[in-house]
C-alpha positions as CSV (number, residue, x, y, z in Angstrom):
1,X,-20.4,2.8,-15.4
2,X,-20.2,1.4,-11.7
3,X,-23.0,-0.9,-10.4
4,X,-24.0,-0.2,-6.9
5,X,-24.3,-3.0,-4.7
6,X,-27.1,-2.7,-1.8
7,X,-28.5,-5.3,0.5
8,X,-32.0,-4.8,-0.9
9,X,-30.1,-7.3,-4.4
10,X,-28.3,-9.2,-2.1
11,X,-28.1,-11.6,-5.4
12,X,-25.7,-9.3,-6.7
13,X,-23.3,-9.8,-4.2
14,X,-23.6,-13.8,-4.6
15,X,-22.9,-12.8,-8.4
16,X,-19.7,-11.4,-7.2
17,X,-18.8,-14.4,-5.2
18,X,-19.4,-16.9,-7.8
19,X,-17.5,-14.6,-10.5
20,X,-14.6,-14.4,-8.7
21,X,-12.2,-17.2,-7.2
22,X,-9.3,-14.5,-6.2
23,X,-9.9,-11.0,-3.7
24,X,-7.4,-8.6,-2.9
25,X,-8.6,-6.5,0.2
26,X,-6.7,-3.5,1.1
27,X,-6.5,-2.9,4.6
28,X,-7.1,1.1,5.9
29,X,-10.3,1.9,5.6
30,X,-11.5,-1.1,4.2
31,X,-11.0,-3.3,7.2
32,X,-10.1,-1.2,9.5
33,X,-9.7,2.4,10.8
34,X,-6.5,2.1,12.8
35,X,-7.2,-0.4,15.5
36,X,-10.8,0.1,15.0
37,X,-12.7,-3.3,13.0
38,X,-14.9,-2.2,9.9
39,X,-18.1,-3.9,10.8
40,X,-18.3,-7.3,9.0
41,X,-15.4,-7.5,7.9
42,X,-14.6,-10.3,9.7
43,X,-17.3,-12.2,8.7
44,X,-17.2,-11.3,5.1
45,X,-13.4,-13.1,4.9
46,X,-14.7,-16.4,6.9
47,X,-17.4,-16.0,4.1
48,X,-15.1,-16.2,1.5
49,X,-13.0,-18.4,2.9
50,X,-15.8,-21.1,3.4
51,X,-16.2,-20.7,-0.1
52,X,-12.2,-22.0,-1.1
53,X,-11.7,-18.0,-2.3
54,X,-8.2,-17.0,-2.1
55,X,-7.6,-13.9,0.5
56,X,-5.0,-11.2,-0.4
57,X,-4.1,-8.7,1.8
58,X,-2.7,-5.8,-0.5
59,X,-1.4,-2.4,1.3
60,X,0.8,0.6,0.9
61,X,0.8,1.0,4.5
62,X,4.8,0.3,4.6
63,X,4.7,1.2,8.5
64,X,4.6,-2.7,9.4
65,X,6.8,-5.9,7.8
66,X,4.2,-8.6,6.7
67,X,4.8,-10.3,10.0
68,X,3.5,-7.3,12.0
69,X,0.8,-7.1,10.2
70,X,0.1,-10.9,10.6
71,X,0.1,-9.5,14.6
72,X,-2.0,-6.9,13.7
73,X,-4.8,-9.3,11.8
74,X,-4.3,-11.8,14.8
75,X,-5.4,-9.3,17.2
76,X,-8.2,-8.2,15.3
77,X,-9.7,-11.5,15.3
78,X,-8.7,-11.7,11.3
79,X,-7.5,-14.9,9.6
80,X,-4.2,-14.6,7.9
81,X,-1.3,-15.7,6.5
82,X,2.2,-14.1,6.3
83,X,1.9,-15.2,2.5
84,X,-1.0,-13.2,2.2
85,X,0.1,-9.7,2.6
86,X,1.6,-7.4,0.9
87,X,2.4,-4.4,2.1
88,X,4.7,-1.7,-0.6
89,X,7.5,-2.2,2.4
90,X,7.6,-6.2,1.5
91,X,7.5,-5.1,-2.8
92,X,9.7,-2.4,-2.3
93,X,12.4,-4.6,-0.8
94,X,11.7,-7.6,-3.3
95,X,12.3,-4.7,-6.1
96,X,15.3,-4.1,-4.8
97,X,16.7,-7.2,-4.4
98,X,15.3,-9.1,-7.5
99,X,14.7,-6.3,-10.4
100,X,17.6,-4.0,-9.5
101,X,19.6,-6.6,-8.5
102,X,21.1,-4.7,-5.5
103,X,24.6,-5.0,-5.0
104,X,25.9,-6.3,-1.7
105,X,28.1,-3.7,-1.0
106,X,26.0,-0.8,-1.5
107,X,23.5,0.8,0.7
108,X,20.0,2.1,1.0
109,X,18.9,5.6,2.5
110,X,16.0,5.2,4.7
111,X,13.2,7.8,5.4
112,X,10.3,5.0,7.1
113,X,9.5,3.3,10.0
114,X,11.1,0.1,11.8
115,X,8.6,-2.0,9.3
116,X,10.0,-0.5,6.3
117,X,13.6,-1.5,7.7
118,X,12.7,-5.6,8.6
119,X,11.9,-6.4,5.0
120,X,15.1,-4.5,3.6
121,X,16.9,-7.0,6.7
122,X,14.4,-9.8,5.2
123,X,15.6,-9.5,1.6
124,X,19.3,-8.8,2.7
125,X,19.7,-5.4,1.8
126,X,21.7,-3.2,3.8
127,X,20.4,0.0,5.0
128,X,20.9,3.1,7.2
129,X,18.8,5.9,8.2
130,X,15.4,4.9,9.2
131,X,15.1,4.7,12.9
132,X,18.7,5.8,13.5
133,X,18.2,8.0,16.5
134,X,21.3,10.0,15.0
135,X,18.9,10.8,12.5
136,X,15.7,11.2,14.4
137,X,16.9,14.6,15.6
138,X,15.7,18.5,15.3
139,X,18.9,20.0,14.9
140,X,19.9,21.7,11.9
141,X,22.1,18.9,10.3
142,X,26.0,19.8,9.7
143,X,27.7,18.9,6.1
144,X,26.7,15.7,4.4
145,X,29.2,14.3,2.3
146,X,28.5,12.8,-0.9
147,X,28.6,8.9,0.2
148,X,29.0,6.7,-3.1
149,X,27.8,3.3,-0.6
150,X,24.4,4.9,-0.8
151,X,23.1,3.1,-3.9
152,X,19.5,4.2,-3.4
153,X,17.1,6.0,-1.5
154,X,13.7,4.6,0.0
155,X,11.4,7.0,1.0
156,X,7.9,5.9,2.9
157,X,5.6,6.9,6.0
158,X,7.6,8.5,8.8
159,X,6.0,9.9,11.6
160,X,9.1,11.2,12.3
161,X,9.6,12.9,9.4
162,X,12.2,16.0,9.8
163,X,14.6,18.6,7.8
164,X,17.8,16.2,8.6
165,X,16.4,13.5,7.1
166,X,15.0,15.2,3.7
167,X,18.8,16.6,3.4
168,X,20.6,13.5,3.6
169,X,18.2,11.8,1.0
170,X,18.4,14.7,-1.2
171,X,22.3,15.1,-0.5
172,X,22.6,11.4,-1.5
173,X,20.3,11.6,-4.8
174,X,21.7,15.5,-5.9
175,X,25.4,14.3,-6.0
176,X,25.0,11.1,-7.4
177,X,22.8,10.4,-10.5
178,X,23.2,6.5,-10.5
179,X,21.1,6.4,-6.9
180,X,18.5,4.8,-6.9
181,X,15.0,7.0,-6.0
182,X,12.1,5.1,-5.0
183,X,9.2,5.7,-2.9
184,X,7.0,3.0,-1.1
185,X,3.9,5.0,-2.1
186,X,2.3,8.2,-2.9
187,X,-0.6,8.3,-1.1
188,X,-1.3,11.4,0.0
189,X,-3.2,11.1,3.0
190,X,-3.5,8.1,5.7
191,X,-7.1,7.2,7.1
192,X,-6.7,6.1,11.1
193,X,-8.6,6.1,13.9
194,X,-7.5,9.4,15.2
195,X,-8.5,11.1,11.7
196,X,-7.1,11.7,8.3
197,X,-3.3,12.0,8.4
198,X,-0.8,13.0,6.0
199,X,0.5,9.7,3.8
200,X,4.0,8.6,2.5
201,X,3.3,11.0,-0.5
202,X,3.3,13.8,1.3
203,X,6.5,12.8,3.3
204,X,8.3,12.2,-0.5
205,X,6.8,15.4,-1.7
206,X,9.6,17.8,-0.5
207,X,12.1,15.5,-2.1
208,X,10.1,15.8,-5.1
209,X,10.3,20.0,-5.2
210,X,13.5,19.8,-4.2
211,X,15.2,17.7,-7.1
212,X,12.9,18.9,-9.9
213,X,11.4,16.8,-12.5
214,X,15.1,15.4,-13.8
215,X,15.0,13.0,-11.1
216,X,11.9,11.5,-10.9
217,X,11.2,8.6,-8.9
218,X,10.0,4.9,-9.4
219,X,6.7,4.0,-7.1
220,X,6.5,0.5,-6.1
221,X,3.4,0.3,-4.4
222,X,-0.1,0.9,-5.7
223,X,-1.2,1.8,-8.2
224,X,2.1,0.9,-9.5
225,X,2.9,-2.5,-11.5
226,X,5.8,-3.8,-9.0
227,X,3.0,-4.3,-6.3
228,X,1.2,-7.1,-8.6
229,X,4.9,-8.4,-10.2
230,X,5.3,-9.2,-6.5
231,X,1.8,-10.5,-5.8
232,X,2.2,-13.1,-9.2
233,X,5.8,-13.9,-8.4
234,X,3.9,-15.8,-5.1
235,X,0.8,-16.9,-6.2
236,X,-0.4,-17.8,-9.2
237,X,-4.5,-16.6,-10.1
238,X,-6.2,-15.6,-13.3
239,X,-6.6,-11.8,-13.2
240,X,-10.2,-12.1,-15.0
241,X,-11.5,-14.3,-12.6
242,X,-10.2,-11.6,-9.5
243,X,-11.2,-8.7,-7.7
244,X,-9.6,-5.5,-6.3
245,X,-11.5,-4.3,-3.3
246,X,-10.4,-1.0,-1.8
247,X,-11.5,2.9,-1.0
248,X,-8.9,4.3,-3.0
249,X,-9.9,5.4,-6.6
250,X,-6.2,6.8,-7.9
251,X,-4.6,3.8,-5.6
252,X,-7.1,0.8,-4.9
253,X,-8.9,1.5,-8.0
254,X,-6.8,2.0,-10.1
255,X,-4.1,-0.8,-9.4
256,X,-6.4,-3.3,-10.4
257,X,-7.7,-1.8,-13.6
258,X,-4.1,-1.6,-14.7
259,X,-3.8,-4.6,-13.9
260,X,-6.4,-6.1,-15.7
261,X,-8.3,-7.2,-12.2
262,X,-12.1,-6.0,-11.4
263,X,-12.9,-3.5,-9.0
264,X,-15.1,-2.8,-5.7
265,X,-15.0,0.0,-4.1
266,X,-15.9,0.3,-0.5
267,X,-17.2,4.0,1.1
268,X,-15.9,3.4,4.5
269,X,-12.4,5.4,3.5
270,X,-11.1,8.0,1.2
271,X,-13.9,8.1,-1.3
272,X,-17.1,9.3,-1.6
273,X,-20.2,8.5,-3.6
274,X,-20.0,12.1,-4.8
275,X,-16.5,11.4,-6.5
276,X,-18.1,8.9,-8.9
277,X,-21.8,9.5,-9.3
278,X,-21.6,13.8,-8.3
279,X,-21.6,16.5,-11.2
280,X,-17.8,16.3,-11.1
281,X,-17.3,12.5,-11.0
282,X,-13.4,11.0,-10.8
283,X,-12.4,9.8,-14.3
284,X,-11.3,5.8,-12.5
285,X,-14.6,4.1,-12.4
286,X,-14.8,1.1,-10.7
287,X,-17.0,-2.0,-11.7
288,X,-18.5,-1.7,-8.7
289,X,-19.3,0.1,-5.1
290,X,-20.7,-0.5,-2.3
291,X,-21.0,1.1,1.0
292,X,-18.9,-1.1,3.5
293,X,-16.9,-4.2,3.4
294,X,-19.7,-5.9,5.8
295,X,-22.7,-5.2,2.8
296,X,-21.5,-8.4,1.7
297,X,-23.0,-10.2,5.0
298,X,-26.4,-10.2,2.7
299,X,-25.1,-13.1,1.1
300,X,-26.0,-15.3,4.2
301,X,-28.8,-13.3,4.6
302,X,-29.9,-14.3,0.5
């Protein structure tokens, strides 16, 4: 059963702070909407920080490298460093290049953004597609040759998602079954400031029709295990003494209960207080909820 944290028991959240040494924040909707600051959120990291915590910054936003997003932070007014993030763009790329072992002389298909493409560059993994303007087109594409360089096929958030580039991944995957398929996420939909948006899931879910369940497809990002392999191959913290907060139950949530880490969930995002204490509640229960990121300003208050 979740405890809800509230300001009137700002004790609580001190409790949290002196139970764990290690929090993972993720970023859309727990920090931010878009360009837009979460209220306290900034506070709530110098907070921690005062306190010798350890900040991660944990996304499946795979729009922006880590260094973008270190831009990003900067121009929010938010402490960070590179080392600190990472976004399924950074694990995805470190997958590739340290558990597949990714030859040189083979390729990746791209459907993502330019972020997606300057880790693949950071990791040295070759790549086309992406923001190839041949490929950023509306015409009906012509024939697409089987092309044995294309070793695998990375699919995340495009926002300029179209029918040429879903054929060339699925031409690449359909003729050859030792491609690689992976996806930076599934998330199915993308809090910003203008709204909720479709996610990367959504952009991978025609591939996923399209090529039936005998080629399924490895997730690297939350709630899958290669975001946390990436996160311990950097820094080394006990996962009893750390905490996963995020607004994501099947994502956020869900990540760190797989990965043995403790949970706060945040109501400034995706979720609602209805999905875990309504008459049909979500079966991922976090350890805790509260209802923004900036609650945790009551531990000055206290």
């Amino acid at each position: 059963m979740s405890v809800r944290l509230d300001s009137q028991n700002p004790e609580r959240y001190q409790e949290l702070l002196d139970k764990y040494d290690t929090w993972m924040f993720d970023c859309d909707g727990v920090l931010w909407h878009g360009d837009r600051l979460i209220d306290g959120a900034v506070q709530v990291l110098q907070i921690l920080r005062s306190q010798k915590k350890r900040v991660l910054f944990v996304t499946n936003n795979a729009t922006k490298s880590r260094r973008n997003y270190k831009k990003k932070f900067d121009g929010l007014g938010i402490e960070v460093h590179v080392d600190e993030v990472f976004g399924s763009a950074y694990a995805a790329a470190v997958y590739l290049s340290s558990v597949l072992k990714f030859p040189k002389d083979k390729r990746v298909y791209v459907i993502g953004m330019s972020g997606l493409e300057d880790e693949l560059r950071s990791e040295g993994i070759s790549f086309i597609g992406g923001t190839d303007p041949a490929d950023n087109t509306l015409l009906a594409p012509g024939e697409i040759p089987p092309d044995p360089s294309v070793g695998a096929v990375l699919v995340g958030l495009d926002t300029s998602i179209n029918y040429t580039k879903l054929s060339r991944a699925f031409r690449y995957l359909h003729s050859n079954p030792e491609c690689a398929f992976l996806a930076t996420n599934e998330d199915a939909t993308f809090p910003s400031d203008k709204g909720l948006l479709p996610g990367a899931g959504a952009v991978l879910a025609p591939l996923v029709t399209a090529l039936g369940s005998n080629r399924p497809v490895t997730v690297i990002g939350k709630p899958s295990s290669p975001m946390l392999d990436a996160i311990k191959a950097k820094h080394n913290f006990d996962p009893k003494r750390t905490i996963m907060v995020g607004d994501r139950l099947n994502t956020d949530i869900q990540f760190g209960k797989s990965g043995g880490l403790a949970t706060l969930l945040v109501l400034t995002g995706i979720t609602s207080e209805e999905d875990i204490t309504g008459p049909n509640p979500s079966a991922i229960v976090p350890d805790y909820f509260t209802t923004s990121i900036g609650d945790l300003r009551a531990i000055i208050a206290n």
